[in-house]
N, C-alpha and C positions, 0 to 999 in steps of 0.2 A: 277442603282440599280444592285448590285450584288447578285446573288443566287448559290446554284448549276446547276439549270436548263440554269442557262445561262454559267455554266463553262464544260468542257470537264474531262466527267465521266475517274476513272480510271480501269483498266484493272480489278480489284478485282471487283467494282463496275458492272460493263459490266458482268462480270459471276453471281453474286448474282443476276443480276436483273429477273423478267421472260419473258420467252422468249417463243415463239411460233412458230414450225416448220411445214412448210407443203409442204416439199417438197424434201424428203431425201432416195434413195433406201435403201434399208436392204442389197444386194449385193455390196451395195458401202461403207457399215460404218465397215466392221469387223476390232477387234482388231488384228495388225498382229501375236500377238501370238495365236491367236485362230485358225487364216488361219493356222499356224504352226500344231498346236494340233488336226484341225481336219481332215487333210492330213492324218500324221500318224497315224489316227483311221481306216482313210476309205484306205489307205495303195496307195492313188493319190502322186505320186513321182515327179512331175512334176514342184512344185514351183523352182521359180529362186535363191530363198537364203534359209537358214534354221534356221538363226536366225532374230528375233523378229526387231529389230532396224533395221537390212538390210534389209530383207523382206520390213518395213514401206517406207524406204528410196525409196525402188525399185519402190513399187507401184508409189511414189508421182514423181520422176523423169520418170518413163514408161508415165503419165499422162499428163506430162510438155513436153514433148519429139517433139510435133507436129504433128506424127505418129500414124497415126488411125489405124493402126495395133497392135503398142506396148497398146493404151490405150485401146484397145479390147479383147488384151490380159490379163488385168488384172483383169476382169471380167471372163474370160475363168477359172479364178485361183478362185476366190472366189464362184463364181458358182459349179467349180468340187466340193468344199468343203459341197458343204448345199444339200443334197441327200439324207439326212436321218432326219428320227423324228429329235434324239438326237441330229444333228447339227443346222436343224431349230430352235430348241427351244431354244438352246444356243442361239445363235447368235440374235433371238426377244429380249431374256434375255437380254444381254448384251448391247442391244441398249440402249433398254429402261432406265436401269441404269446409261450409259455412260452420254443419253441425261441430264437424270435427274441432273446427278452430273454440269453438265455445267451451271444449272441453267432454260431448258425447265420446264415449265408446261404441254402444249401440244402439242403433237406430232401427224402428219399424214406421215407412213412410206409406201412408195411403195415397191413392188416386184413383177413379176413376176411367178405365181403357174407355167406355161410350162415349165419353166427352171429348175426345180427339180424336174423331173421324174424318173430320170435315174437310180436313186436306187430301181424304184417297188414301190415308193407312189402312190396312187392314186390324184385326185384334190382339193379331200377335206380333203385327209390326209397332205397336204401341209398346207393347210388353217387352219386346228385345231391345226396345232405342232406349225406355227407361232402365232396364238393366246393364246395360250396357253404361248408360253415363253413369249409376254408380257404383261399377268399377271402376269405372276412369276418377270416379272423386275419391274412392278409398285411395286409390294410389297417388291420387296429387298429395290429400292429407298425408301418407308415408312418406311421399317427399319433402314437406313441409316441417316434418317431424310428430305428427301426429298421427293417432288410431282410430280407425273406425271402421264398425262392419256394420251397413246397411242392409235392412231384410223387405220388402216390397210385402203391400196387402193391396189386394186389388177389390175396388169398391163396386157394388150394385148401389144405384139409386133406389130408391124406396117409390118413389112416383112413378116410375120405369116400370120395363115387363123382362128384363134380361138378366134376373139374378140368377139364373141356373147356367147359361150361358157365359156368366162372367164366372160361376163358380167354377165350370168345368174348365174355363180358362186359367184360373187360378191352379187347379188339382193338375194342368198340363206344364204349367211349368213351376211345380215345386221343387225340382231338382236345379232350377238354374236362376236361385236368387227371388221368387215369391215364397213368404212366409205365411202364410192366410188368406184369408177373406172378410169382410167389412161390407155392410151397409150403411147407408149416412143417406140424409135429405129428411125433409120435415117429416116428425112424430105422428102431429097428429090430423088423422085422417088416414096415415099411411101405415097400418100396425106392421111389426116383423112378421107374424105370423101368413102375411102374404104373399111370403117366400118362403114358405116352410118345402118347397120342393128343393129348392137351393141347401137346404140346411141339410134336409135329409139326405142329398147328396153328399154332402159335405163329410157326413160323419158316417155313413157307408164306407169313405174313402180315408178313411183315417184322418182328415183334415182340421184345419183349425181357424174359427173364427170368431170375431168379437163384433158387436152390433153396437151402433151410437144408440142407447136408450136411458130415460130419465135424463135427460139432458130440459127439454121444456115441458113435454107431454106428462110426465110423474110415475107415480108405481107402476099404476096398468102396465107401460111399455118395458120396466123391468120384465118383470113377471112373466109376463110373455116371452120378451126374449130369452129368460133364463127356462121357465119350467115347459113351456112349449117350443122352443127352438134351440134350446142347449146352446145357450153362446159360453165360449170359454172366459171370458173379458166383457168387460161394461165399457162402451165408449160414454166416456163424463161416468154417467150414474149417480148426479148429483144429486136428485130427487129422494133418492134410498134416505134422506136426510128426515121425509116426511115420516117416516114409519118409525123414526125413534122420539121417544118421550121423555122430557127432562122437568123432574119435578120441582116445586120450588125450594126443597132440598138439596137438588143438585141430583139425586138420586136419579138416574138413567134405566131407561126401560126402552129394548128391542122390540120391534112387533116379530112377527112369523118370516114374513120376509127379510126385514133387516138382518135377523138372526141367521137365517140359510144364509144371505149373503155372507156374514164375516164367518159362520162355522165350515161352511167350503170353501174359505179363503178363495173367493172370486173376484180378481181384480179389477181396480174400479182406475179408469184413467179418466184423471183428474183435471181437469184446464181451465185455474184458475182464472188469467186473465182474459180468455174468451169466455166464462164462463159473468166473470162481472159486465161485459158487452153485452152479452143476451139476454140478461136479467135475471139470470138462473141465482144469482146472488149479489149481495148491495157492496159488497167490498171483501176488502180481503182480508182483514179482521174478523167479520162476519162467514166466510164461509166456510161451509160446511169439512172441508180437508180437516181441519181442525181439530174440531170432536170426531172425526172420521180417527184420524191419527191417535186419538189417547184411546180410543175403544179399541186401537188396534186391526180394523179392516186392513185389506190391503191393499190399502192407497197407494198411487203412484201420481207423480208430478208428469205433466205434458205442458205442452205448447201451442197444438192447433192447427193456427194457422198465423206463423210469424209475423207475414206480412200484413197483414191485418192487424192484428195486435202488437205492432210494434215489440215483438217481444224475443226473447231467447230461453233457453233451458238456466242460465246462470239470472238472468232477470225474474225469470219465474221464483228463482230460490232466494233469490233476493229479496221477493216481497214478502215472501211467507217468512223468511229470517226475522224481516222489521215487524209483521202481526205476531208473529207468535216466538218470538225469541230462538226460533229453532237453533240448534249448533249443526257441527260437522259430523256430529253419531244422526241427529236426527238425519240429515237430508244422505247418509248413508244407509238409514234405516229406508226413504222411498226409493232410493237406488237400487237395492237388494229386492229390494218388494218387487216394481221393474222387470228387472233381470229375470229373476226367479219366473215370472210371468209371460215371458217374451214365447215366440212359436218357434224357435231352434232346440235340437235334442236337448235333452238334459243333460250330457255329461261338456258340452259347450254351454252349458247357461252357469253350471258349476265353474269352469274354468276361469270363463272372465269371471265369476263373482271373487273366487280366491285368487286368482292368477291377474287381473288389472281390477278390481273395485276395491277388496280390503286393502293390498298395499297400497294403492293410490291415497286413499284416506287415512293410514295409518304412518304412511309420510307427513300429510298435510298438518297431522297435529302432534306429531311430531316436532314441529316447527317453534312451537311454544317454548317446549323444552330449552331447545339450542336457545331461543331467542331471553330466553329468562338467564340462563347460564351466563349468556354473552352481556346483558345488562346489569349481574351480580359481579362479574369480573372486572368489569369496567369501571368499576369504580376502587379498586387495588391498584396499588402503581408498584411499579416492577421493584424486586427486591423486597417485599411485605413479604 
């Protein structure tokens, strides 16, 4: 039987469908023209190019480079740039938009408040300028004709001494647009567990967050984050890879951990194409999503940090399409996954899954139909 679900979506397909991101910094998606425009506002002289296409070029090859210098650098560059309201809120804006235009319904974007002090904001003036622009981007998207609701996670560094302080700012404004909390910056040296007051704060307060672990550091930092810090969500988690065993049969085998990880369906966000930049994996044939997806974990596709990885949520499914054949059920199946995972109540995670993700994709292959129809007809001429 042939369908579309059983044929390989194409690229237009893959961007119209909906998509669900959770796992994407704000410091890593700016448009290079923006890094351009908001340099020259804030009079930062320091970017490497001065136009728009170089500059993009620069970032994606500094981030390709190898060089944990060069892709640290690039951050240095878009962080000098967001210091102020008016860059913050641009830049929310702009996400928001961009996301939308690719085809996101929901979005959970990270960033860091500590990193934009430098201009004289305070912690919560960072927190309202970025909420703030994306409102302003959901409603440009509804102007444009598109959906989207952005959910904010606001990041502790792991190197840093402020994760209770950013926690408690997170737990201050979950009523108006933050979803969680998140830790991100190097593994190793810096375990979760060095915020375990952050955490326990956190789940005191009913709150919800997910920790970048197994990304380079391996199980250890799982493990920790999960059975000593209760994170709800794995940022990357692509390490979990180590702990399964495939035999020269084919036969597959869980260790202890990989098994808790997929029996309490803990979601692993997944970011393939930063994930081949870091060297977490050799390509995208090879990695690990892969046999993640047939064991059935529950994987979910991200993006990172766009601007770095030259990338989007339709490119990302794009590539795992051409590795692994996926269809329009499969990349509905990491949508659902997503969703189902995201830090809004449950009976709104339901909604959009039945209410904008099933119809969206039960239109799109849909499409087959009409289009098989209309090339069976086409070939009758009038009066047969």
């Amino acid at each position: 039987m042939t369908s579309q679900s059983l044929t390989t979506p194409t690229a237009d397909q893959i961007r119209r469908a909906p998509k669900v991101l959770l796992h994407d910094h704000l410091d890593g998606g700016l448009r290079p023209g923006t890094v351009i425009d908001l340099a020259l506002a804030g009079g930062y002289d320091a970017l490497p190019e001065s136009e728009p296409d170089k500059l993009g070029l620069w970032f994606r090859e500094a981030a390709d480079s190898g060089s944990l210098e060069r892709y640290l650098e690039t951050f240095a560059h878009t962080c000098a740039v967001m210091q102020t309201r008016e860059a913050l809120f641009r830049v929310a804006a702009e996400c928001a938009e961009d996301l939308a235009e690719d085809g996101v319904v929901y979005a959970e974007i990270r960033y860091a408040p500590e990193q934009h002090l430098e201009g004289g904001l305070t912690l919560d003036e960072v927190v309202t300028a970025v909420n703030d622009g994306f409102r302003e981007g959901e409603r440009r998207a509804r102007a444009n004709g598109h959906r989207i609701r952005v959910g904010a996670l606001l990041t502790a560094m792991r190197h840093a001494a402020r994760s209770l302080e950013i926690a408690e700012l997170a737990n201050a404004h979950r009523d108006s647009g933050v979803v969680g909390f998140d830790i991100a910056g190097a593994e190793a040296g810096f375990p979760p567990t060095r915020h375990l007051d952050a955490f326990e704060y956190l789940k005191r307060e009913n709150n919800h967050f997910t920790i970048h672990a197994g990304e380079a550091f391996g199980l250890p930092s799982i493990w920790q984050a999960l059975q000593w810090c209760g994170a709800d969500r794995l940022g990357h988690g692509v390490r979990i890879i180590d702990d399964i065993q495939i035999a020269d049969d084919g036969t597959v085998t869980l260790g202890r951990l990989a098994a808790y990880v997929r029996d309490k369906r803990i979601p692993l966000e997944m970011c393939p194409t930063s994930n081949l930049q870091t060297g977490a994996a050799s390509s995208y044939a090879e990695h690990p999503i892969g046999l993640l997806r047939r064991l059935h974990f529950r994987t979910t596709v991200n993006t990172d940090n766009r601007l770095m990885s030259g990338t989007t949520m339709s490119r990302e499914f794009e590539r795992l399409t051409e590795a692994f054949g996926y269809t329009l059920d499969d990349i509905q199946w990491f949508t659902v996954n997503a969703m189902k995972s995201a830090f809004i109540p449950f009976d709104e995670r339901l909604a959009m899954i039945n209410d904008v993700i099933k119809p969206g994709y039960a239109e799109l292959k849909s499409e087959w139909l009409f289009t098989q129809t209309a090339v069976t007809s086409g070939s009758a001429t009038p009066g047969d």
